[in-house]
N, C-alpha and C positions, 0 to 999 in steps of 0.2 A: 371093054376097056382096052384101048392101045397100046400099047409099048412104052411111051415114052407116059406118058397118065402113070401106068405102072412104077417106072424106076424114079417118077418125082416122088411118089406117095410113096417109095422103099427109103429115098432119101429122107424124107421129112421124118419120117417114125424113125431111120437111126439117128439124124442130128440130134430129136426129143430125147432118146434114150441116152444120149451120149452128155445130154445138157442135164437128164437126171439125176445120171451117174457124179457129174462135177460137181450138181448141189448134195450129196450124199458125202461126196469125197471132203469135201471146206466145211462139215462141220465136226466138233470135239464127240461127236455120239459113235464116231466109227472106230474108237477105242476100246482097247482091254487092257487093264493093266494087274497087277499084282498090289495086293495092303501090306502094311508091314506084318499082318497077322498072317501074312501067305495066300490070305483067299484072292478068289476073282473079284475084279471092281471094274463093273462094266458102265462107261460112260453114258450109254444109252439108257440107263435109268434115271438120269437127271435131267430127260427130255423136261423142256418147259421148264426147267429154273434158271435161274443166273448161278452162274459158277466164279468163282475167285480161285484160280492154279499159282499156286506159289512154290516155290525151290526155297526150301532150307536147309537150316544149320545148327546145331548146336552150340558153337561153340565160335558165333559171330560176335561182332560189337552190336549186327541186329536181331541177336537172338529173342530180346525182350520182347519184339516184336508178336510172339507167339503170345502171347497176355491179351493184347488189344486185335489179335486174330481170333481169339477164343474167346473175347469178348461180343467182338460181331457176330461171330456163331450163335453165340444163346442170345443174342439180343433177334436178330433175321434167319437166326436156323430153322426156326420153325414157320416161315413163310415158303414163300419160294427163291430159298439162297442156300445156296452150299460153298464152303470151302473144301480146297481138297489141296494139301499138300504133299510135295517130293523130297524128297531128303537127298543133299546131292552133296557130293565132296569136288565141286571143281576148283573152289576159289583158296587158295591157301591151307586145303588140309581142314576145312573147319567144318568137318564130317568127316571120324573115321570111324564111328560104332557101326554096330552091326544094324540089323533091321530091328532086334528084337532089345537090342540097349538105345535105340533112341527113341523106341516107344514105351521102355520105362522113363527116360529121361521127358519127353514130352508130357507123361501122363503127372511125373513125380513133381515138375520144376513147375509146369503151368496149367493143367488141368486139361491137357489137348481131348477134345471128344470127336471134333469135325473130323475124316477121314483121312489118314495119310498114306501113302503109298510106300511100296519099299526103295528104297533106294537107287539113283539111276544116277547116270549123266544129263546133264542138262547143255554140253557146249562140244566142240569138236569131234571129234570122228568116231568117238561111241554114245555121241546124241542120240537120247531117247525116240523113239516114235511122235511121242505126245509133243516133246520141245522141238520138232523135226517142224511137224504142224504148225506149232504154237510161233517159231521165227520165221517161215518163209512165206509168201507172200503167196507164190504160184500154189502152195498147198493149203493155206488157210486162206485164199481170196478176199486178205483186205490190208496186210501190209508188214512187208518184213523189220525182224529184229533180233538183236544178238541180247541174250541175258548178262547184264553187267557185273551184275556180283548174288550174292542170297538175299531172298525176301524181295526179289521182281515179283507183281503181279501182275497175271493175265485177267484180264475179265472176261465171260463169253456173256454173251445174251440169253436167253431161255430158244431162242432158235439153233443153237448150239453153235453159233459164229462166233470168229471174235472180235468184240468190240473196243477192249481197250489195253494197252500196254503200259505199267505202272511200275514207274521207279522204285527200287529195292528204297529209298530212304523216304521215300512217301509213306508215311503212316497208312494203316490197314484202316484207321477212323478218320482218313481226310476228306473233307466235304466233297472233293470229287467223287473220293468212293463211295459215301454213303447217297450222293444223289444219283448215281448211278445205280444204287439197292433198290432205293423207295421210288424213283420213277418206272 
């Protein structure tokens, strides 16, 4: 083999490994996060499902919300769908408990079982990891977005991309989202 045979065939297997690396990087499975119960919650367990990420509140005008989220859960939780909520104080103060008073509050007021996380930022300069992914375009390779207030959802696909970005006042039971569950 030649020299130059040589440094195409070094080129080609780094551009492959680099174009790996990028589809590794743009999906939600290269995650760890913390529950509100303290343990590890590693997104790469929900290879192959559809996931619904949402940023809440306690203490919104969309807090109700949490009802017809923990609806969908037992109605598509036991297929291939997860919810997984954040608890975030960015919008008005309307999260200030702790980890462990919003998951009595979530268990006590709505029956929450889907998986919630402990408490993060979701906006400006102490953005989460996950929301870091979840807004910007060049890291989640399909289109950026800023989180408008509580109860935005992300959708991802069961290939761990994501597919859609859903208004905090779009119902969690609205025909987009439930034809995005069952397709």
């Amino acid at each position: 083999m030649n020299l130059k045979n040589l440094i195409l065939i070094t080129l080609m297997i780094t551009t492959l490994n680099a174009l790996g690396q990028k589809t590794a990087d743009t999906t939600i499975y290269q995650f760890k996060v913390a529950s509100l119960e303290g343990e590890d919650f590693d997104f790469s367990t929900l290879e192959g499902k559809k996931i619904m990420i949402v940023n809440t509140a306690s203490k919104c005008g969309l807090t109700p919300q949490y009802k017809k989220l923990q609806a969908l859960y037992e109605k598509y939780g036991k297929e291939d769908f997860v919810i997984v909520g954040f608890p975030a104080n960015n919008f008005l103060f309307q999260e200030p408990g702790t980890d462990e008073e919003i998951a009595v509050f979530c268990e006590k007021n709505y029956g929450v079982t889907f998986p919630m996380m402990s408490k993060i930022s979701v906006k400006g300069k102490n953005m989460h990891p996950v929301y870091q992914f979840l807004t910007d375009e060049s890291k989640n390779g399909v289109i950026s977005s800023s989180v408008s207030w509580n109860f935005q959802k992300y959708l991802i696909n069961p290939d761990g991309r994501l597919a859609k970005v859903i208004s905090p006042r779009i119902q969690p039971d609205d025909p987009t989202v439930i034809s995005w569950i069952e397709n």
